[in-house]
SEDOTOR-48451 format. One record per residue (C-alpha): residue number from 1; x, y, z. Coordinates in Angstrom, 1 decimal. Example, Ala and Ser with C-alpha at 12.3 -4.5 7.8 and 13.67 -1.06 7.14 Angstrom:
BEGIN
+-----+--------+--------+--------+
:   k :      X :      Y :      Z :
+-----+--------+--------+--------+
:   1 :   12.3 :   -4.5 :    7.8 :
:   2 :   13.7 :   -1.1 :    7.1 :
+-----+--------+--------+--------+
This chain:
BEGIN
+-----+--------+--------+--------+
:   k :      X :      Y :      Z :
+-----+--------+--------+--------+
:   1 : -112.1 :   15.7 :  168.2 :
:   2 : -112.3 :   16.7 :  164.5 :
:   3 : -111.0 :   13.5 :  163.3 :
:   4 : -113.5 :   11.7 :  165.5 :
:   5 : -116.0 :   13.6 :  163.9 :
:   6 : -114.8 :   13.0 :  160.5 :
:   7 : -114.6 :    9.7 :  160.7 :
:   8 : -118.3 :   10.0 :  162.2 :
:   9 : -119.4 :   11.6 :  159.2 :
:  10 : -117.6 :    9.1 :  156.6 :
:  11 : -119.5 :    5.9 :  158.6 :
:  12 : -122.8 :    8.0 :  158.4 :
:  13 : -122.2 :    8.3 :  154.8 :
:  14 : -120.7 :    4.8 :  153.8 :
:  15 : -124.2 :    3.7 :  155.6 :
:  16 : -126.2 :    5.6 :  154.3 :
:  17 : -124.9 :    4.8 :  150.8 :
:  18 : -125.0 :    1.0 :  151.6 :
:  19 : -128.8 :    1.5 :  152.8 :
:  20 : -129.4 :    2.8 :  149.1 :
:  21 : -127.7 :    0.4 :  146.9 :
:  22 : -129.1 :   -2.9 :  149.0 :
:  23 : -132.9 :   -1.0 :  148.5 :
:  24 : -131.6 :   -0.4 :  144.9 :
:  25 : -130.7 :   -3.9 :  144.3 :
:  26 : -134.3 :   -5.0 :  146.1 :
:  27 : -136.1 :   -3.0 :  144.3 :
:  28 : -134.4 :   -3.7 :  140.8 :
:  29 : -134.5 :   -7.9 :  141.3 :
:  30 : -138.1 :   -8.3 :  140.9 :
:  31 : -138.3 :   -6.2 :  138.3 :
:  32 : -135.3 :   -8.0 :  136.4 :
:  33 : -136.8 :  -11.6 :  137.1 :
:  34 : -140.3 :  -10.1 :  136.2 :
:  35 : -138.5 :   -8.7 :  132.6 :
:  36 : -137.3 :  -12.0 :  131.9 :
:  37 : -140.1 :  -14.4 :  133.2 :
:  38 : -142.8 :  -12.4 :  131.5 :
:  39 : -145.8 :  -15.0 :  130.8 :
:  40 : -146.2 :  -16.2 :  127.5 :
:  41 : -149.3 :  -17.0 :  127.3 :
:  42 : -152.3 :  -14.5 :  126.3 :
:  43 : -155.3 :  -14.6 :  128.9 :
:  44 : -157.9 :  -16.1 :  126.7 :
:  45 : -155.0 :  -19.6 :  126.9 :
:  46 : -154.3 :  -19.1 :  130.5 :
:  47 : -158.2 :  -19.6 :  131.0 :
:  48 : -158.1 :  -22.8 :  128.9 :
:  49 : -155.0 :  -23.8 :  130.9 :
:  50 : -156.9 :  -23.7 :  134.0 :
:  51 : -160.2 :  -25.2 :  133.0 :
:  52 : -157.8 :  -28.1 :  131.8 :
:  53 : -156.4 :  -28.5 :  135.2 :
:  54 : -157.8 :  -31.6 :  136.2 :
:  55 : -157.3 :  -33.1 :  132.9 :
:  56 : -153.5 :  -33.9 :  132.1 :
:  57 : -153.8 :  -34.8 :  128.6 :
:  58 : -155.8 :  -31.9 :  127.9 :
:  59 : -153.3 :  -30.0 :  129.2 :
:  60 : -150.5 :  -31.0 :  128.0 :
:  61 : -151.9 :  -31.0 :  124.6 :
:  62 : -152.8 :  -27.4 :  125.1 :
:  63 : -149.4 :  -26.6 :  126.0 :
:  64 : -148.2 :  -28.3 :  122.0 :
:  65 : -150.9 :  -26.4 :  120.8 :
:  66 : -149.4 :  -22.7 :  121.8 :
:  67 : -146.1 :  -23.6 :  121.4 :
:  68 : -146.8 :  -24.5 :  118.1 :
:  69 : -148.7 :  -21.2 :  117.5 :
:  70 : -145.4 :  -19.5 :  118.4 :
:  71 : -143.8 :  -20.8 :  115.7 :
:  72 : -146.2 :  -20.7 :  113.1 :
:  73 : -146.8 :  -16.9 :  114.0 :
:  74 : -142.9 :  -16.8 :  113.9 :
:  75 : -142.7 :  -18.1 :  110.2 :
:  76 : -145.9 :  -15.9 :  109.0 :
:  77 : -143.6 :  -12.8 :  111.1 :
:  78 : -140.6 :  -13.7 :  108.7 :
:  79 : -142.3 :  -14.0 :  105.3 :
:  80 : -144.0 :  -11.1 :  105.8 :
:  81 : -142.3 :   -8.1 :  103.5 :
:  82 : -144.2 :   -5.4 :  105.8 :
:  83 : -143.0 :   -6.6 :  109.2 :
:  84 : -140.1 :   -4.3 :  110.9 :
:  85 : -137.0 :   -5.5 :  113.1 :
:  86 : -137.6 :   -9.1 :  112.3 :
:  87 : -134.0 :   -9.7 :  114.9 :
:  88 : -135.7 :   -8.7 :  118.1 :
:  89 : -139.1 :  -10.0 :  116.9 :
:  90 : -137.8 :  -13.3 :  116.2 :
:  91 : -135.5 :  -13.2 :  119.8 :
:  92 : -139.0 :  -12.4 :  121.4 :
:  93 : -140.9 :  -15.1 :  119.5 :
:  94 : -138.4 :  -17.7 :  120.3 :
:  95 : -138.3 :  -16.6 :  124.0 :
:  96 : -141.8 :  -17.1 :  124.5 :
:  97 : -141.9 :  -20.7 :  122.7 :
:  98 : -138.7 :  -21.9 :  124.7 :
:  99 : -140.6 :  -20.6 :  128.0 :
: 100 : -144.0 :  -22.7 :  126.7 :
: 101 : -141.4 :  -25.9 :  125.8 :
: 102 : -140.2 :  -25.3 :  129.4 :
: 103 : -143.6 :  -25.0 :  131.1 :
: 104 : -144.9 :  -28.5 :  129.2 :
: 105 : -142.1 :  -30.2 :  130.8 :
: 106 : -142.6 :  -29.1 :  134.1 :
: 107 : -145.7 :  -30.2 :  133.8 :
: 108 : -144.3 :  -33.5 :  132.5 :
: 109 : -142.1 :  -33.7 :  135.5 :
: 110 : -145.4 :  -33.1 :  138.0 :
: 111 : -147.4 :  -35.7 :  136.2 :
: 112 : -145.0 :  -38.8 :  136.4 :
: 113 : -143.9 :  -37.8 :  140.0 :
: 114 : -147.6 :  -38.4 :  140.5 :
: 115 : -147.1 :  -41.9 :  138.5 :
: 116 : -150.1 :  -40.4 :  136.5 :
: 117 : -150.9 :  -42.4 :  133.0 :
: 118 : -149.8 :  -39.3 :  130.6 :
: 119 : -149.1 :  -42.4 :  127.5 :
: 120 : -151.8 :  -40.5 :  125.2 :
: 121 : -150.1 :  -37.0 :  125.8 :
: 122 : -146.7 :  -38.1 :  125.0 :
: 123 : -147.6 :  -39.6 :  122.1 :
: 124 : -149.2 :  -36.2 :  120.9 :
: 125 : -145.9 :  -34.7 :  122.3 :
: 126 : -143.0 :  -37.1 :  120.9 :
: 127 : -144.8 :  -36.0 :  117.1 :
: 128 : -144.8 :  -32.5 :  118.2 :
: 129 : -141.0 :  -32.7 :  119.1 :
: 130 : -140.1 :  -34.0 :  115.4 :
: 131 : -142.0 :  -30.5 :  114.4 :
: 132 : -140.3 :  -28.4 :  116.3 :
: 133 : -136.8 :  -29.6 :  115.9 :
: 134 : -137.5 :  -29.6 :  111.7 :
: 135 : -138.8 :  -26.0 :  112.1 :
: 136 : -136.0 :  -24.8 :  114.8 :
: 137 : -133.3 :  -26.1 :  112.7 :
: 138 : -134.7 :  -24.8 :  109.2 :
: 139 : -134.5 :  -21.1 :  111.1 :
: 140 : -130.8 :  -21.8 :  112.1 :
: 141 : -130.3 :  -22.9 :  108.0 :
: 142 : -131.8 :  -19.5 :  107.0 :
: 143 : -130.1 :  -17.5 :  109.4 :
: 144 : -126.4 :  -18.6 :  107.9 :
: 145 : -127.8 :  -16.3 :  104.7 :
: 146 : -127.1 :  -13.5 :  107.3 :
: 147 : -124.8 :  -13.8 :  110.0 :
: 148 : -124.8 :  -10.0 :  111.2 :
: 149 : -128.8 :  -10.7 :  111.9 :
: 150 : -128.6 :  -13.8 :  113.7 :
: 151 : -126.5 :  -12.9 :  116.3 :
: 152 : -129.8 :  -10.9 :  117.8 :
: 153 : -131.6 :  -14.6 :  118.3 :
: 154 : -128.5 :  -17.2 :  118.2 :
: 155 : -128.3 :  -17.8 :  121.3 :
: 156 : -131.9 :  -18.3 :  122.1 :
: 157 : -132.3 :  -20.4 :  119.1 :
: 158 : -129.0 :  -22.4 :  119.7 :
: 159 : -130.6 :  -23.4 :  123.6 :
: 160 : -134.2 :  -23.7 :  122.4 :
: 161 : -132.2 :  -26.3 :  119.9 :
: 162 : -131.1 :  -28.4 :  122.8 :
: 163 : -133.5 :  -28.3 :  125.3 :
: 164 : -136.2 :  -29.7 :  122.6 :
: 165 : -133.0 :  -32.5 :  121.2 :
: 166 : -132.5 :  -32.9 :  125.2 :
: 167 : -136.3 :  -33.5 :  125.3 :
: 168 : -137.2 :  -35.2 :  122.4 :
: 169 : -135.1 :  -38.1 :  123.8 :
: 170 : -136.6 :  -37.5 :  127.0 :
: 171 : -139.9 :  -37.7 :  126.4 :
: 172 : -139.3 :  -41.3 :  123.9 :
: 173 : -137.9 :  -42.8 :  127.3 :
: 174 : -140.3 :  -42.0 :  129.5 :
: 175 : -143.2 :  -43.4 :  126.9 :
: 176 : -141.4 :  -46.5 :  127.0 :
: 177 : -141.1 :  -46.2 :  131.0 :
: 178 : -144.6 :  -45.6 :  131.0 :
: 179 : -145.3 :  -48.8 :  128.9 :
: 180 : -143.6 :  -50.7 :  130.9 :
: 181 : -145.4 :  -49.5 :  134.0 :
: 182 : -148.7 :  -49.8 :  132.8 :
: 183 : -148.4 :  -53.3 :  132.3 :
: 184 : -147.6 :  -53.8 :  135.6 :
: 185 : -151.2 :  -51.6 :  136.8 :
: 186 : -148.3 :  -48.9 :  138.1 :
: 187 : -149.6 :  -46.2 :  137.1 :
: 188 : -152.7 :  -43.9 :  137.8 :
: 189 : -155.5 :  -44.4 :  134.9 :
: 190 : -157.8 :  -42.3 :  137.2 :
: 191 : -155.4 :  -39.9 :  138.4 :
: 192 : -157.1 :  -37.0 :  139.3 :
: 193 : -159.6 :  -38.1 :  141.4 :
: 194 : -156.9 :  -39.6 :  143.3 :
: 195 : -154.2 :  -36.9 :  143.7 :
: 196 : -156.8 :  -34.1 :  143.7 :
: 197 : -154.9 :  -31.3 :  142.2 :
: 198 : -153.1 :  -29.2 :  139.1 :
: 199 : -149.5 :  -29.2 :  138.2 :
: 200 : -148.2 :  -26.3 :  140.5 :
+-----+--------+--------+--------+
């Protein structure tokens, strides 16, 4: 009868501890994923974002346009004497451009699954790319002056480094795709009227 009831007690209490840590861990997950997917972008650029929605060039450009801002900011951050923990500012900083980088090629990705004409964007994009990888990699050259502080950002720097190499290549191939297709009428010079919509 004890027993029973100790054992009673002990499945009450593995339960009730079970029940805790599973709404602990559905709790926490949002807040996680919300910590590292914070948005990028300031609201004054997710307005111009959204009055560019029906135009993919202007939107694509806009995207160049901020990531590019992050970086600039980034370099004016770094030369300035006055500015305190330049590690975790620069981690930041590169966070938000590689999350910017990411959300132009989604938007890449939507467009051409749409076989919309994006030639004039990635041209604009392709000369952005050469930028970014000059800039990216003059960061990594500077950082070898201090090891001990680069190891705050390296690895966001070192994957921001491939993703735009990845890209760069990516985005070349896909003008020369769309060339191609556009001699053929393939593509959609009108596109918005026709698909009706924004990159989701």
């Amino acid at each position: 009868m004890i027993a029973s009831r100790f054992r009673a007690g002990i499945d009450a209490g593995l339960w009730l501890l079970s029940g805790c840590l599973i709404s602990g861990c559905l709790i926490s997950a949002p807040l996680a994923r919300a910590q590292r997917h914070r948005d990028p972008l300031t609201q004054s650029e997710i307005d111009q974002i959204r009055d560019a929605s029906w135009e993919p060039r202007e939107r694509l450009t806009l995207y160049v346009q901020f990531a590019r801002a992050r970086l600039v900011k980034l370099e004016q951050m770094r030369s300035d004497p006055k500015s305190k923990d330049r590690p975790r500012q620069t981690h930041d900083m590169l966070d938000d451009f590689q999350l910017l980088y990411d959300e132009l090629n989604d938007n890449i990705d939507t467009y051409v699954d749409r076989k919309d004409d994006i030639r004039k964007p990635l041209k604009v994009i392709i000369e952005a790319d050469a930028e970014f990888q000059a800039k990216l990699r003059a960061l990594k050259d500077a950082a070898d002056v201090a090891p001990e502080v680069f190891r705050a950002y390296e690895f966001v720097l070192t994957n921001i480094l491939e993703t735009v190499d990845t890209s760069a290549e990516d985005h070349k191939k896909l003008l020369a795709d769309q060339e191609e297709a556009a001699k053929h009428k393939k593509l959609n010079t009108n596109s918005n009227a026709k698909n009706g919509g924004k990159p989701e």
